[in-house]
C-alpha positions as CSV (number, residue, x, y, z in Angstrom):
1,X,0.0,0.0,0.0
2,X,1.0,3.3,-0.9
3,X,2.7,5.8,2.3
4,X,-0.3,7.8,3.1
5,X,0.2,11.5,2.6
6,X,-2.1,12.5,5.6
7,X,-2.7,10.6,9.1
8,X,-5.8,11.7,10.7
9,X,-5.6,11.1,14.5
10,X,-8.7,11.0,16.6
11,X,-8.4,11.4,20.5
12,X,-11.3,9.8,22.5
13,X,-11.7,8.9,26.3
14,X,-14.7,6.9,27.6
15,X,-17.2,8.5,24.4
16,X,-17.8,5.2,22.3
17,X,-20.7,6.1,20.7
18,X,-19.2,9.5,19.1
19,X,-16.3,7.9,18.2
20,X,-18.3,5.6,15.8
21,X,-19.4,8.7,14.4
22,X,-16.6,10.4,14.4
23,X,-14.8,7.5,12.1
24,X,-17.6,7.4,10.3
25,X,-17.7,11.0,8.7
26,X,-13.3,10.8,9.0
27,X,-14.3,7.4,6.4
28,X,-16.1,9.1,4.3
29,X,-14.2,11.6,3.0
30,X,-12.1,11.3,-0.3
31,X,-9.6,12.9,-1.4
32,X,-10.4,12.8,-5.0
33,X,-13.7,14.4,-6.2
34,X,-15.0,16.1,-3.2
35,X,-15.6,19.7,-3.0
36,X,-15.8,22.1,-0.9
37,X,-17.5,25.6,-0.3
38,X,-15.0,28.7,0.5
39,X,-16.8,30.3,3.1
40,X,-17.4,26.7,4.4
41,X,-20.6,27.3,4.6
42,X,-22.8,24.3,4.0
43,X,-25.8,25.8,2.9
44,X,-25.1,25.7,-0.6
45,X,-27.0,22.8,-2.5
46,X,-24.3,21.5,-4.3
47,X,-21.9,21.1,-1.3
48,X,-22.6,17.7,-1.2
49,X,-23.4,17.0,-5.2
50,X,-19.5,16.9,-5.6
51,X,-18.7,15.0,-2.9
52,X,-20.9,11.7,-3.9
53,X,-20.6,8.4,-4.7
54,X,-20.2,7.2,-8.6
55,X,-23.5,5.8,-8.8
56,X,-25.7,8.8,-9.8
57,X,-25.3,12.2,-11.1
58,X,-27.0,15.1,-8.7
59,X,-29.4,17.8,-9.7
60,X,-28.5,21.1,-10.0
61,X,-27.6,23.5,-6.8
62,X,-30.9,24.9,-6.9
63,X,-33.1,22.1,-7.4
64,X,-31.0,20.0,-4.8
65,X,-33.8,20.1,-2.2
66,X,-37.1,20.4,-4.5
67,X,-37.0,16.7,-5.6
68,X,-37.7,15.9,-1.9
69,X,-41.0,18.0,-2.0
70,X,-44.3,17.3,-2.5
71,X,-45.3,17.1,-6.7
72,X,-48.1,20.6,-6.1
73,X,-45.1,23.3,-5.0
74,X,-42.1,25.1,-5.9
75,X,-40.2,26.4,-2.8
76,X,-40.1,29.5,-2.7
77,X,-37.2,30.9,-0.9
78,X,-34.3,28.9,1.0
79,X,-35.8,30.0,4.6
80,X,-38.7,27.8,4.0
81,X,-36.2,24.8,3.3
82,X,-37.6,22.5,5.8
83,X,-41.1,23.8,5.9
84,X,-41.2,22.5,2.1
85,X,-39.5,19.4,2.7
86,X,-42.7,18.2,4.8
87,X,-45.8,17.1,2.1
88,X,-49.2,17.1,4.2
89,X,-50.5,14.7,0.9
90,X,-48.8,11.7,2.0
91,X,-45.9,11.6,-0.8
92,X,-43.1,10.5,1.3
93,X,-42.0,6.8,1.2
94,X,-41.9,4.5,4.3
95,X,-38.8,4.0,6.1
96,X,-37.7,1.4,4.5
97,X,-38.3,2.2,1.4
98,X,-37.0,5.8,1.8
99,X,-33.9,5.2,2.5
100,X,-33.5,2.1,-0.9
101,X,-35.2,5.0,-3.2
102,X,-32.5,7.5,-2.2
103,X,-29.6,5.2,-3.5
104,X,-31.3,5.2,-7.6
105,X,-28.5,4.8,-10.0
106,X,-29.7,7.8,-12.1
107,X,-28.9,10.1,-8.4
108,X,-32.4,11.1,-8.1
109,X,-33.2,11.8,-4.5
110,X,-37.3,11.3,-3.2
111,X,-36.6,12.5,0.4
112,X,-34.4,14.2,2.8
113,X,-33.8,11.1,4.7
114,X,-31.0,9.9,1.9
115,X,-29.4,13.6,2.6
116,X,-26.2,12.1,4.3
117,X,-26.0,8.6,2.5
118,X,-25.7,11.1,-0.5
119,X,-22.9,12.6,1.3
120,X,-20.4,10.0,1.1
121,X,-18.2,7.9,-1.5
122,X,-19.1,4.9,-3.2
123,X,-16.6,3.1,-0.5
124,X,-18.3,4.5,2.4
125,X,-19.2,3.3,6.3
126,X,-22.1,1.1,7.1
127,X,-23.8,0.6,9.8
128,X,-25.1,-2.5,11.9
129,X,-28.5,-2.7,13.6
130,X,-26.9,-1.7,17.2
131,X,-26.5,1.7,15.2
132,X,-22.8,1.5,14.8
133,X,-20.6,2.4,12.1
134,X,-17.9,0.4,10.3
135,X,-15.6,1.0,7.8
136,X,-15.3,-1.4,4.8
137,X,-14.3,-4.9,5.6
138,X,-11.1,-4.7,3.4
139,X,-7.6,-4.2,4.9
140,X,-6.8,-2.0,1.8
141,X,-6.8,2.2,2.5
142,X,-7.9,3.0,-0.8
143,X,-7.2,6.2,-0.1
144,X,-4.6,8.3,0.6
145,X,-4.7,8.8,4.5
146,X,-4.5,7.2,7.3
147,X,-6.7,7.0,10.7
148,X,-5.4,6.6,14.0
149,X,-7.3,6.3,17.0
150,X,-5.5,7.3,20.3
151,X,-7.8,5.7,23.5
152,X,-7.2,7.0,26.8
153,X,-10.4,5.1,27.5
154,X,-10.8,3.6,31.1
155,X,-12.8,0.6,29.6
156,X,-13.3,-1.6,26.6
157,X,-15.6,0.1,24.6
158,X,-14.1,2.4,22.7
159,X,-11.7,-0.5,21.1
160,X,-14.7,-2.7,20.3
161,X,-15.6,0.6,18.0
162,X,-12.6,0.8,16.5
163,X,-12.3,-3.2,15.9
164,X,-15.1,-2.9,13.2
165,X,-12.7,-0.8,11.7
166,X,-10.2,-3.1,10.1
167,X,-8.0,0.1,8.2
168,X,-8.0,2.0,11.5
169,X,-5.1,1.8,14.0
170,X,-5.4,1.9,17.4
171,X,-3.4,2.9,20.4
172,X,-4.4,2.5,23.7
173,X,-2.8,4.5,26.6
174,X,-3.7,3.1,30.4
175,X,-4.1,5.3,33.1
176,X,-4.0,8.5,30.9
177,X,-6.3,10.9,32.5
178,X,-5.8,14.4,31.2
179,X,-3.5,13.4,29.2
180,X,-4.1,15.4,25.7
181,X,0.0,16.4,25.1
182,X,1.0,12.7,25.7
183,X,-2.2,11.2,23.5
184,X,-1.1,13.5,20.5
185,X,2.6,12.6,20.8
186,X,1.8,8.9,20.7
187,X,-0.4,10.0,17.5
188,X,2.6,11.2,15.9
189,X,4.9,8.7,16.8
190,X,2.6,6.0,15.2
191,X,1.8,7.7,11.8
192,X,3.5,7.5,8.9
193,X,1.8,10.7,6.8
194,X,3.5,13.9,5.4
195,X,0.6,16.0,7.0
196,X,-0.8,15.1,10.2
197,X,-4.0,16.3,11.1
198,X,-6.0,16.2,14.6
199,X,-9.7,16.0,15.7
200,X,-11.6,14.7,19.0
201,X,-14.0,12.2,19.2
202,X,-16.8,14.9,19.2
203,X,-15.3,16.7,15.9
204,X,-17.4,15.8,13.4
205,X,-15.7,16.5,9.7
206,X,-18.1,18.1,7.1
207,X,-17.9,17.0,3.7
208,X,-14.7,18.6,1.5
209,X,-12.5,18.6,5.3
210,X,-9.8,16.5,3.7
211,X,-9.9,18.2,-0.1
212,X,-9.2,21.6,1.7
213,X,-6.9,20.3,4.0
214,X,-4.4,19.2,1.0
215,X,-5.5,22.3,-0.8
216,X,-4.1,24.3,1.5
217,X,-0.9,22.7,1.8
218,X,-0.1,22.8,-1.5
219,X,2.1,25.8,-0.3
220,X,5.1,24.6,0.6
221,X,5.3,27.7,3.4
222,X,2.4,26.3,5.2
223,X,3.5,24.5,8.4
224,X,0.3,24.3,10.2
225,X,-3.6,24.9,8.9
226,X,-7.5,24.1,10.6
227,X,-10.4,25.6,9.8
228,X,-14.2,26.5,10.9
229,X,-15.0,25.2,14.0
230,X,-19.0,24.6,13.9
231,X,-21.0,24.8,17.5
232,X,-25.0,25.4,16.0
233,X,-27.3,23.8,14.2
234,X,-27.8,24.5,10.8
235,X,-29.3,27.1,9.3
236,X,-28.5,28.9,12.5
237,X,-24.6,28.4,12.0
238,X,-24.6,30.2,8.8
239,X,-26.1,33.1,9.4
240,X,-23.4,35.7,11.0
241,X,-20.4,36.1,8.7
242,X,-17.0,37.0,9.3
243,X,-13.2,36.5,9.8
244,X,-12.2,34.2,13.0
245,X,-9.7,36.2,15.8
246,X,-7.0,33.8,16.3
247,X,-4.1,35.8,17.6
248,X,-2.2,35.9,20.9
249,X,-0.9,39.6,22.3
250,X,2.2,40.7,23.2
251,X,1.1,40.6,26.5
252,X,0.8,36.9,26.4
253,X,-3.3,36.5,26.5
254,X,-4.8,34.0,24.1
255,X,-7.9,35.7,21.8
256,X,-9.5,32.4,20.3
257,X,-13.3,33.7,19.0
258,X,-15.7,33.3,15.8
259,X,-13.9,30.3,14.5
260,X,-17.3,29.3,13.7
261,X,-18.5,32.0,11.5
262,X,-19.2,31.9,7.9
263,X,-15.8,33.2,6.3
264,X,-14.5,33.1,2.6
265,X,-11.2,33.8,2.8
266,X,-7.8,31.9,4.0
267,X,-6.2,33.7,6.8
268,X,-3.2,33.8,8.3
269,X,-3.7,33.4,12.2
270,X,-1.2,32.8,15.4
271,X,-3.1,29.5,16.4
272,X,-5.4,27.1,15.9
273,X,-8.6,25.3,17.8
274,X,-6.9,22.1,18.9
275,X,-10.3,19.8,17.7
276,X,-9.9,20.8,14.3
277,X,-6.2,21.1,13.6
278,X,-3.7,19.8,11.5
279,X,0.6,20.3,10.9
280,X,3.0,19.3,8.1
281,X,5.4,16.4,9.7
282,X,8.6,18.4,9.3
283,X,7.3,21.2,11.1
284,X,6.5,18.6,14.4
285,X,9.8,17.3,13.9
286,X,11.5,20.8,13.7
287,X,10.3,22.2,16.8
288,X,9.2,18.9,18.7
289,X,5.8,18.1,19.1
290,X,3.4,18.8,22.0
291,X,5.0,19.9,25.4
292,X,3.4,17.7,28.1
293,X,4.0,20.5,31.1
294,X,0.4,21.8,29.9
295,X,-1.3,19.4,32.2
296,X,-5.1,19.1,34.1
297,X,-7.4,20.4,31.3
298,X,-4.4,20.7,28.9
299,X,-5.4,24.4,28.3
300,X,-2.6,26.1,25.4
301,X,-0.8,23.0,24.3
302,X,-2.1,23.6,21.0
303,X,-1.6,27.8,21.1
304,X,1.9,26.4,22.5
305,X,2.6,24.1,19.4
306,X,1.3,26.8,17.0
307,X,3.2,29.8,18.2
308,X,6.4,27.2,18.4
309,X,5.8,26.6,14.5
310,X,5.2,30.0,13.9
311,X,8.6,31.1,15.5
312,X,10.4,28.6,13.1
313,X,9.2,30.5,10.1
314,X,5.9,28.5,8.9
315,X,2.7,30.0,8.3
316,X,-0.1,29.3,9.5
317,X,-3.6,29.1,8.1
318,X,-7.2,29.2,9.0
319,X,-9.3,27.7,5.8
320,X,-13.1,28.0,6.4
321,X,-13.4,24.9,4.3
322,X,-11.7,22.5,6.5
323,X,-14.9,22.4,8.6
324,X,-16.2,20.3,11.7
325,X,-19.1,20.5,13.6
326,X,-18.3,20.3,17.5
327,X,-20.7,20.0,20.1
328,X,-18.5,19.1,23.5
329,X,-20.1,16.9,26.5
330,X,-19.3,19.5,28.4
331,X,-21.6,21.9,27.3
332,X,-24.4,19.7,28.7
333,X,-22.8,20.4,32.2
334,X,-23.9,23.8,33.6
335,X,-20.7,26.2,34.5
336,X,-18.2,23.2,34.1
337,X,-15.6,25.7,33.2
338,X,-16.6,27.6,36.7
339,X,-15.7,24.8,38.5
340,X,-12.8,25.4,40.8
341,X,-10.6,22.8,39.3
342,X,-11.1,24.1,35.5
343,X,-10.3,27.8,36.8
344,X,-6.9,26.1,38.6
345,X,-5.9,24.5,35.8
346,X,-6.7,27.5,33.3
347,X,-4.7,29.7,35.1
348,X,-2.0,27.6,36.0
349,X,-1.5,26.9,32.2
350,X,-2.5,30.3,31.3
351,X,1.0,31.3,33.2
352,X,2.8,28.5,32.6
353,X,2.4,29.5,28.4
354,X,2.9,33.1,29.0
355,X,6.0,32.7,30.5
356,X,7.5,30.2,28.6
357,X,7.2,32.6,25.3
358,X,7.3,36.2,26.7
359,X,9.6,35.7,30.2
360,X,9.1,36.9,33.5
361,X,8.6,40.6,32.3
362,X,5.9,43.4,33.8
363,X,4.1,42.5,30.0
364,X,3.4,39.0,31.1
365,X,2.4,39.6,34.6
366,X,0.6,42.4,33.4
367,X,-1.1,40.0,31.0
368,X,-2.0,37.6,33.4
369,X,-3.3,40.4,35.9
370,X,-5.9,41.1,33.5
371,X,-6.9,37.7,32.6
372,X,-7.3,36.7,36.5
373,X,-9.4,40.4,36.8
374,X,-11.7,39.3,34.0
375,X,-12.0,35.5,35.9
376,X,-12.6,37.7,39.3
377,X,-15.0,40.2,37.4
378,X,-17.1,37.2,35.8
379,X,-17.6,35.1,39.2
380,X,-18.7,38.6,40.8
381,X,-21.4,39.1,38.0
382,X,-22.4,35.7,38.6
383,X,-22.7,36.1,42.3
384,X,-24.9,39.3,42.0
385,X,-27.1,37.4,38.6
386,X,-28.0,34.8,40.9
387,X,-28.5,36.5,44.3
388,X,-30.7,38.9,42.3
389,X,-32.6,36.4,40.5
390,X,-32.9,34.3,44.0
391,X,-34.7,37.5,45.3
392,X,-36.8,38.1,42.4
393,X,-37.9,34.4,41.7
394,X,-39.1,35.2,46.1
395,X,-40.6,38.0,45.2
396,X,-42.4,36.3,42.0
397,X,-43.7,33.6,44.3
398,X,-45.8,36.2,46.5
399,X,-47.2,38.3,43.8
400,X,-48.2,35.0,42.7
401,X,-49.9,34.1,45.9
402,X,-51.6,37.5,45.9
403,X,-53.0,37.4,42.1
404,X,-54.5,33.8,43.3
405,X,-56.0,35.0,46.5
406,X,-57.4,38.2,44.7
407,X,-58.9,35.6,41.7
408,X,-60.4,33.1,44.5
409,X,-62.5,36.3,46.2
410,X,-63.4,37.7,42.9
411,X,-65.0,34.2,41.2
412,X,-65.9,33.3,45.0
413,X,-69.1,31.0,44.2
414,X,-72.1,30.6,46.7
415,X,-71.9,27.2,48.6
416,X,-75.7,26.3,47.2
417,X,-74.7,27.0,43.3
418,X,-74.1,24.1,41.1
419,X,-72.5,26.4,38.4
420,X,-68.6,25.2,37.4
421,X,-65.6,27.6,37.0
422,X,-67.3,28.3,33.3
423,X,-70.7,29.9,35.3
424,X,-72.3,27.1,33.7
425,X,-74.4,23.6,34.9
């Protein structure tokens, strides 16, 4: 088999289920054929047409979604999308049915059900009844990357995932709590691939990723490159357009904000969001890979990495094509990142970073004076929200109590009446 050009390392812990999605979308990418848009903006109707299998030719952009509608309407504008991909007359298929239809050789598609199987190649990832994705049986990468799975897990589960996944490696790593520098590194050491790119488990890569990844590095200056980072839901996630802020300032604080807004342009940036990144193998080599003093929640062992690179004379690049959509666990938690131990660790590799690249001058501490004042100035906003809100949900309970006792005297009824609430029999 050919040397891969890129290796695509996932990093997962205990999350099973969204690492079979994860390898999933990573499987279905090719590197030959797929396209992507420049703004990464997946909006577009013929952001997936490029990007399918060989067995049917796509409509046009703007009849993409029509075909999925009911035979008596033309959609009128794309913010009724989904409203017109309903049909009150009964024209959609059954399930199983649905799903067979969507697959016609001549790549005509009855219903927005077949939207994703659309969306991969014609060697894609299958599923089994549990709901589990595989890759193909074969041993043969057809392509020209690489997928490595580093597992950190502290059970079995995750390796069962990746055993339906013949072509994927695997490295486990025991005992490896908190462990992101040291999970990379082991990445690296295991791949083979010219460019080596990183996601987590909960990155999920949007059609074109890999085509824009080897787009981009087609510059030879070009030592490290990501791209849009998607948190909403569509349409919601393309609505607000602009360039990301990826820079780090001289007084050692890390700006890292709309990565996930609609942008068309490449841009040169100082660092890059560490679940959708990717670096060319002689620049890891050059300035040595991840520095495994960033420890707890690993906070800035990516910026680190990046502004390493960047010091040795590479660029490096934000492409809004090289897209993922990332939803993290823990924003299910509320205030995880108030939690005493995250604010520890975030400050302590705060520091840690801006010392290392700046020195112990009155910039840095300056810096960091700021960053713990803005820390101090959030809790205290916090405090007075909810101390404020505990009042006023107090004070809401006895207004209630008084509108009820006011409405009880008003619609008072004699004892002797057999009229209901309505005033009637």
């Amino acid at each position: 088999m050919n040397k891969p050009v890129v290796s695509i390392i996932i990093i997962t812990r205990n999350r099973p289920f969204l690492l079979g999605h994860c390898l999933e979308r990573v499987w279905s990418q090719s590197s030959v054929g797929t396209s992507h848009d420049k703004s990464g903006s997946y909006s577009a109707s013929d952001e997936r047409a490029q990007s399918q299998s060989s067995v049917g030719a796509r409509l046009s952009a703007s009849d993409e979604r029509l075909w999925s509608q009911s035979s008596v309407g033309v959609r009128p504008g794309a913010s009724h999308e989904r409203l017109w991909s309903q049909s009150s007359v009964g024209t959609r298929l059954n399930t199983s049915d649905e799903r067979a239809r969507s697959q016609s050789s001549v790549g005509v598609r009855p219903g927005a059900s077949g939207e994703r199987l659309w969306s991969q190649s014609s060697v894609g990832t299958s599923h089994d009844k549990s709901g589990s994705y595989s890759t193909p049986d074969s041993d043969v990468n057809p392509r020209n990357f690489e997928v490595i799975v580093v597992d950190s897990s502290s059970n079995n589960e995750s390796a069962r995932v990746v055993t339906r996944s013949p072509a994927t490696k695997h490295i486990r790593i025991h005992g490896g709590h908190n462990n992101m520098p040291q999970a990379r590194n082991s990445g690296i050491a295991c791949s083979t691939g010219e460019i080596i790119a990183f996601i987590d488990d909960d990155s999920m890569v949007q059609p074109g990723w890999l085509e824009a990844l080897l787009d981009v590095y087609s510059d030879k200056t070009v030592g490290a490159a990501g791209g849009r980072v998607i948190t909403m839901p569509e349409p919601y996630c393309d609505e607000i357009k602009g360039p990301p802020r990826l820079y780090v300032t001289r007084l050692g604080s890390v700006i890292a904000k709309d990565a996930g807004l609609v942008s068309e342009e490449r841009t040169e940036v100082d660092h890059l969001i560490g679940c959708n990144m990717s670096f060319r193998r002689a620049a890891l080599e050059e300035v040595g890979g991840f520095d495994p003093n960033f420890t707890l929640t690993n906070l800035r062992e990516e910026t680190d990495l990046c502004l390493r690179v960047k010091q040795a004379g590479w660029r490096i690049i934000f492409e809004p094509g090289i897209a993922v959509v990332h939803f993290s666990a823990r924003s299910l938690q509320p205030y995880f990142l108030e939690r005493p131990t995250i604010q520890f660790s975030n400050g302590r590799n705060g520091s840690y970073f801006a010392i290392k690249h700046f020195g112990l001058t009155p910039h840095s501490i300056g810096g960091q004076l700021i960053d713990a004042g803005r820390s101090c100035g959030r809790a205290a906003y916090f405090v007075g929200l909810f101390s404020i809100g505990a009042v006023a949900q107090l004070a809401g309970r006895v207004a209630g109590v008084i509108a009820g006792v006011r409405w009880q005297k008003k619609h008072q009824l004699p004892r002797n009446s057999s009229k209901g609430w309505l005033g009637v029999d």
